[in-house]
N, C-alpha and C positions, 0 to 999 in steps of 0.2 A: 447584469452589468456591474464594473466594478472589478475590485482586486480580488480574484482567488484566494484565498488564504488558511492556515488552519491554526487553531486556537488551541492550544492543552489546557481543557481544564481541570485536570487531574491535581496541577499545583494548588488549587482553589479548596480540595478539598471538597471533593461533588456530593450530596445527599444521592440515595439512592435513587434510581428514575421511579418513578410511580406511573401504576397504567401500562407498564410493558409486564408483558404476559412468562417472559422466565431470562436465566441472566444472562445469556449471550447476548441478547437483544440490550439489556443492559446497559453492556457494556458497550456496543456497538451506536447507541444513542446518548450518549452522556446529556443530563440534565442538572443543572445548578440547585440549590435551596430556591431560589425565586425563579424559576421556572425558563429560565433561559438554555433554549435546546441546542444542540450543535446542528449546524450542517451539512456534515461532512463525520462518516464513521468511521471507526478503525475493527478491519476483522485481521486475522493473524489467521491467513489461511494455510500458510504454511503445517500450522500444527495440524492441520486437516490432509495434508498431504500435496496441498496444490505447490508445483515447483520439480522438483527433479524425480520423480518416479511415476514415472509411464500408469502403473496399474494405478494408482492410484487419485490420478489429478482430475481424471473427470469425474471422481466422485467428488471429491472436495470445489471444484468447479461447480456441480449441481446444488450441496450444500449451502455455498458462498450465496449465488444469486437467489435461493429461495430466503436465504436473513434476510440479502436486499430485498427482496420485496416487501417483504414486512419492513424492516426499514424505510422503507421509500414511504409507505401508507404513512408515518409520522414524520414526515418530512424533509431525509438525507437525500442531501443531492448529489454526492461522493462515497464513498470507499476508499479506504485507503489501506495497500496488504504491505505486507514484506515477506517474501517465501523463507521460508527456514534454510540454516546454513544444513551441511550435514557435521555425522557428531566426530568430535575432533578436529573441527574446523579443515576437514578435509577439501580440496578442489575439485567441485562439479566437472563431469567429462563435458566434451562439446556436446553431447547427446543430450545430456543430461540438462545443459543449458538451455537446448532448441525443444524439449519438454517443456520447459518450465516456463520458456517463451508462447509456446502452442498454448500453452494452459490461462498465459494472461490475457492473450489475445482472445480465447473465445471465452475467458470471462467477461473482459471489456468489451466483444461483441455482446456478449447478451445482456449486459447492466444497459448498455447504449439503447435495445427495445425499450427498456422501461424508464430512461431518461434521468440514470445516476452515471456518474463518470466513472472510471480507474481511476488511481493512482497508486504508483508503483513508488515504495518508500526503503531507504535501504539502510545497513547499519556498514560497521566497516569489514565484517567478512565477503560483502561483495566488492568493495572498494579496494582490496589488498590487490600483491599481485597486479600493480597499473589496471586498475579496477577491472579484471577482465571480466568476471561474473556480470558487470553493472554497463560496460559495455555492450558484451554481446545482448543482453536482455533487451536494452535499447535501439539497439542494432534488426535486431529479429521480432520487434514489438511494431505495432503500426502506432504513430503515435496519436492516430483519434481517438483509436479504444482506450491504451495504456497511457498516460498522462505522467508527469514526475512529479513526487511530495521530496524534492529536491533536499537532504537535511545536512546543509553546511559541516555543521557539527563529527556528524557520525563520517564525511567522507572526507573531514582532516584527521580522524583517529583513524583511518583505514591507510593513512600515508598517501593521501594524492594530495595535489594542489587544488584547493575547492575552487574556485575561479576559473582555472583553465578548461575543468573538466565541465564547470556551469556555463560555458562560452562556448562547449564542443556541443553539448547535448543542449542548448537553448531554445531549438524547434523542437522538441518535446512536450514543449509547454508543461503547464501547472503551476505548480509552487517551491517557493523557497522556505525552508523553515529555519531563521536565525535560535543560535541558543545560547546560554547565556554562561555554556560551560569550556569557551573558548580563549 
């Protein structure tokens, strides 16, 4: 019960987590000096491939949810990705998009077995371009599995109107991330 929300505590200056067994996991569990754990983890699965290339997203797909699971054993209730732009901040085909859409969907189907959520977090190379990337993701995403880490920030450096586009996409659910660099 309660506000969804997520907390960076990277500004805090984290001690390294102690007890996690190598650093992906790490990183995906962020722990304070006095032992204050996060909820909710960030994988970049992007770098793994999940997102716009077919051969590749159900590997990174199978990757992602075995972290979660370990994850889940210490207590994240979320994930949070953002797929990788391509290089040269080129624009994904339609094809390309409905990969990358397939890919979050049966990730956020199988975290949902084990009772961690999605969330789908973005910067502004999917916001350009009247957010088409971050559209259609949402668009072609169911939003039980895939959820929004909504981030104000990153989708008025990507040139949209953050409000309109938090008023289009608001049954999505999740979270809004205010920041302080606005």
């Amino acid at each position: 019960p309660g506000i969804d929300g997520v907390i960076s505590l990277e500004p805090l200056g984290l001690a390294e987590v102690r007890g996690l067994p190598d650093e992906p996991l790490r990183r995906l569990v962020p722990v304070d000096d006095r032992g204050a754990r996060a909820r909710r983890g960030e994988v970049h699965l992007g770098r793994a491939g999940l997102g716009h290339e077919p051969e590749r997203a159900e590997v990174a797909v199978e990757k992602a949810l075995s972290d979660a699971r370990r994850a889940k054993e210490v207590g994240v209730l979320g994930i949070t990705t953002n797929p990788s732009p391509k290089p040269g901040g080129a624009n994904k085909t339609s094809a390309e998009l409905k990969t990358q859409a397939e890919a979050l969907n049966r990730l956020g189907e199988g975290l949902q077995k084990i009772d961690v959520q999605l969330y789908y977090h973005t910067h502004d190379p999917e916001i350009r371009h009247n957010a088409r990337e971050f559209r259609t993701t949402c668009d072609l995403t169911d939003p039980q599995l895939v959820k929004l880490c909504y981030d104000v920030h990153w989708v008025y450096r990507g040139g949209a109107d953050p409000i309109a586009v938090l008023r289009e996409y608001a049954d999505q659910g999740g979270t809004v991330l205010l920041s302080s660099h606005l």
